[in-house]
C-alpha positions in Angstrom: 129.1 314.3 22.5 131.0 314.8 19.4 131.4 318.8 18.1 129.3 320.0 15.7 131.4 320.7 12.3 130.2 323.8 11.8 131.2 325.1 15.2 134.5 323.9 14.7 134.0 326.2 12.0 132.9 328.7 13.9 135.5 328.2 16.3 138.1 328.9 13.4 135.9 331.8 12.2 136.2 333.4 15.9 140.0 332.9 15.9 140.4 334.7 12.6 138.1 337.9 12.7 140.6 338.3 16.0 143.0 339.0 13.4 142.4 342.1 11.5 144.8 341.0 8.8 142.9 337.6 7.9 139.7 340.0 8.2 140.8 342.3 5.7 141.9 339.8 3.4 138.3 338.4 3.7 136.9 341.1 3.5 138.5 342.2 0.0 138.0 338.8 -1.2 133.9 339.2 -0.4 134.8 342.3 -2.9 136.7 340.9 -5.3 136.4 337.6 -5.7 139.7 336.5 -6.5 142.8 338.5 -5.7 146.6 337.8 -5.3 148.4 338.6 -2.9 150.5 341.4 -4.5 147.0 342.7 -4.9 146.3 342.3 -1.4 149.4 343.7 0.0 148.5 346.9 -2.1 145.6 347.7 -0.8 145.9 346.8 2.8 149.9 349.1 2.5 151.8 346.4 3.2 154.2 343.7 1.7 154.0 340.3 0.5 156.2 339.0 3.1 153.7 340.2 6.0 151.0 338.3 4.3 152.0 335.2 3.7 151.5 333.3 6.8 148.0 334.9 7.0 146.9 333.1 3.6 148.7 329.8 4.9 146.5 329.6 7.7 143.9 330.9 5.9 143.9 327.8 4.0 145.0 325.5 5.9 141.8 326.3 7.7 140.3 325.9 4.5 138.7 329.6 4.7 139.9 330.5 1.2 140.8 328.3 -1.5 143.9 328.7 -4.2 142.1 329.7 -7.2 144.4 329.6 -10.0 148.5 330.4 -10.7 149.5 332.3 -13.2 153.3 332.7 -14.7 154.1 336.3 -15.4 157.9 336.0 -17.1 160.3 334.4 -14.1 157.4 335.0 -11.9 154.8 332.5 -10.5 151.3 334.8 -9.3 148.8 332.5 -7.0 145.1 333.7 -7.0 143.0 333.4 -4.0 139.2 332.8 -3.2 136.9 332.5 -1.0 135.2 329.1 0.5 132.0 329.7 0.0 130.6 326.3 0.9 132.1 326.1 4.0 131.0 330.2 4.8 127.9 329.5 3.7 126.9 326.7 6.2 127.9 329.1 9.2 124.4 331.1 9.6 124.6 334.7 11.2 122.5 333.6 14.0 124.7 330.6 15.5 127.8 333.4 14.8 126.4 335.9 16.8 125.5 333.0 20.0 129.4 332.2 20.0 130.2 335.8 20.5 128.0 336.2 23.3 129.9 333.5 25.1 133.0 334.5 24.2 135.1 336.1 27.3 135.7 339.6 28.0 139.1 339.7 26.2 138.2 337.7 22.9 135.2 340.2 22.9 137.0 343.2 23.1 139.5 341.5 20.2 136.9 341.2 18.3 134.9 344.3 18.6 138.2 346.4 17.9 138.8 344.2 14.3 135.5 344.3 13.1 135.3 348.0 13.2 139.2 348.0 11.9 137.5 345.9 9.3 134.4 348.5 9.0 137.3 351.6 8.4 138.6 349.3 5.3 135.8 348.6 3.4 134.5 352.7 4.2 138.0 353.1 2.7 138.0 351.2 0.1 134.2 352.2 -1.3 136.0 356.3 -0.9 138.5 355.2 -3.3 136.2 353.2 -5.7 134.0 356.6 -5.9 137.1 359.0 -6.5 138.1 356.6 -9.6 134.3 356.5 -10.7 133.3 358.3 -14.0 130.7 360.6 -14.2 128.6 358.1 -15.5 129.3 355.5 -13.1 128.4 358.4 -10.1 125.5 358.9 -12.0 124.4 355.7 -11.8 125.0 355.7 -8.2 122.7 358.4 -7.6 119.9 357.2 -9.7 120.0 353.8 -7.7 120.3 355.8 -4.0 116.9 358.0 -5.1 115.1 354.4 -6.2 116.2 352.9 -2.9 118.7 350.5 -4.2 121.2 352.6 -2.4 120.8 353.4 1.1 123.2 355.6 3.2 122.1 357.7 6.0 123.3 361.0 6.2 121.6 361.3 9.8 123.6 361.1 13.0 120.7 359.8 14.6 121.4 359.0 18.4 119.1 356.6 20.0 118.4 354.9 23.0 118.9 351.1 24.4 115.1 350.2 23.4 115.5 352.0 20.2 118.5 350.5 19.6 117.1 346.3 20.6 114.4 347.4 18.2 116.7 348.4 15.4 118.9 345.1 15.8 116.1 343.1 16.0 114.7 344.0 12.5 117.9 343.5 11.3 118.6 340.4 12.3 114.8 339.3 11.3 116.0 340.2 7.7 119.6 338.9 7.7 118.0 335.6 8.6 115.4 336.1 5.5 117.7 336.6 3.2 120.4 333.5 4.5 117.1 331.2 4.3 116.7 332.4 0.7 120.4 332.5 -1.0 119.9 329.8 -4.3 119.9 331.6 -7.3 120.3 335.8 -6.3 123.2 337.8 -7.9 125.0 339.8 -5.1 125.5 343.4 -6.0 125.3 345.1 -2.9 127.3 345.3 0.3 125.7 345.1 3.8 127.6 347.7 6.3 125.5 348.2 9.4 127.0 349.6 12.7 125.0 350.6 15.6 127.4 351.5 18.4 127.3 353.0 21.7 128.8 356.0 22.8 131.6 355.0 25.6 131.1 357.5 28.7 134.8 357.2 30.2 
C-alpha cells in the first residue's frame, strides 16, 4: 500500500527534531515568524556557516519556506518562515503514535532535543522579560492573575496514575484546540513537561 503523505511528513519531522539545531531554528521561527539567519545564528551563539546546511535541508524538506531577500549595501539577507500548511496537516496525535514506535535510540535522540529545545525557548522568554518595560511586566502580571498566564511555581511531584491523568487532559485539549484552528490569533506559547525523576 502506498505511504500516507503526511507520514512521510512525519517521517521527515521525526528525522529533524533528532537535530537540536533544525529544532531550534523551528522553534524561533514558531516565535518569530520570519527570521534570517544572521538572526538565527545570534540567538542560538553560533555562526552563519554552521547553519547553513540546516536551512538547506530544512527546505528541501519543505519544512520552512524562503520568505523574502533583502539587499543591505554589497550584502544579500534571505528571510525564512515556516510551512505552515504542511505543519499544520501533521496532528499531535498521529506525532505522538510515531514516537511510540520509534526504537530505543531514536527515542532517547529525541527525548534529549526536545528538552534541549525546552532550555531555549525557557531561555529565550528570560531574555524577552529582562528587556521588558515596566509596563510591558505589568501587563504580564495583570494577564497571569486573569488566567491568561499560567506558570506554576509548584514543584509538585506526582505519581504514574497522577501523571496518565495529567497527560490525558492534556492531550484531550491539544486535540480541541487542533480541531478548532480557522480564524484564532496565537498569542500564547504552549510549554508543558512532565518528566520522571531517573533513579540511577
Amino acid at each position: 500500500m502506498a505511504e500516507n503523505i503526511d507520514d512521510k511528513i512525519i517521517e521527515k519531522l521525526l528525522k529533524i527534531f533528532k537535530n537540536p539545531t533544525k529544532l531550534s531554528i523551528i522553534a524561533l521561527l514558531i516565535k518569530n515568524k520570519e527570521m534570517s539567519v544572521t538572526q538565527i545564528s545570534k540567538i542560538l551563539n553560533t555562526t552563519r556557516s554552521n547553519l547553513y546546511q540546516s536551512i538547506k535541508d530544512l527546505l528541501n524538506d519543505k519544512i520552512i519556506l524562503l520568505s523574502r531577500i533583502q539587499v543591505n549595501k554589497n550584502y544579500v539577507e534571505k528571510y525564512y518562515k515556516l510551512n505552515f500548511d504542511l505543519l499544520d496537516r501533521v496532528k499531535s496525535a498521529n506525532l505522538m503514535e510515531a514516537i511510540k514506535k520509534s526504537s530505543i535510540e531514536d527515542f532517547k535522540d529525541l527525548t534529549i532535543s526536545f528538552l534541549i529545545i525546552n532550555s531555549l525557548i525557557s531561555n529565550i522568554l528570560i531574555d524577552d522579560l529582562k528587556r521588558s518595560s515596566e509596563n510591558k511586566i505589568k501587563e504580564f502580571k495583570e494577564k497571569w492573575l486573569n488566567n491568561n498566564i499560567y506558570i506554576s511555581m509548584s514543584f509538585l511531584t506526582i505519581s504514574d496514575e497522577e501523571a496518565k491523568e495529567f497527560s490525558s487532559i492534556i492531550d484531550k485539549f491539544i486535540n480541541k484546540v487542533e480541531l478548532n484552528k480557522e480564524t484564532k490569533i496565537e498569542s500564547h506559547l504552549l510549554l508543558v513537561l512532565l518528566f520522571p525523576w531517573f533513579y540511577l
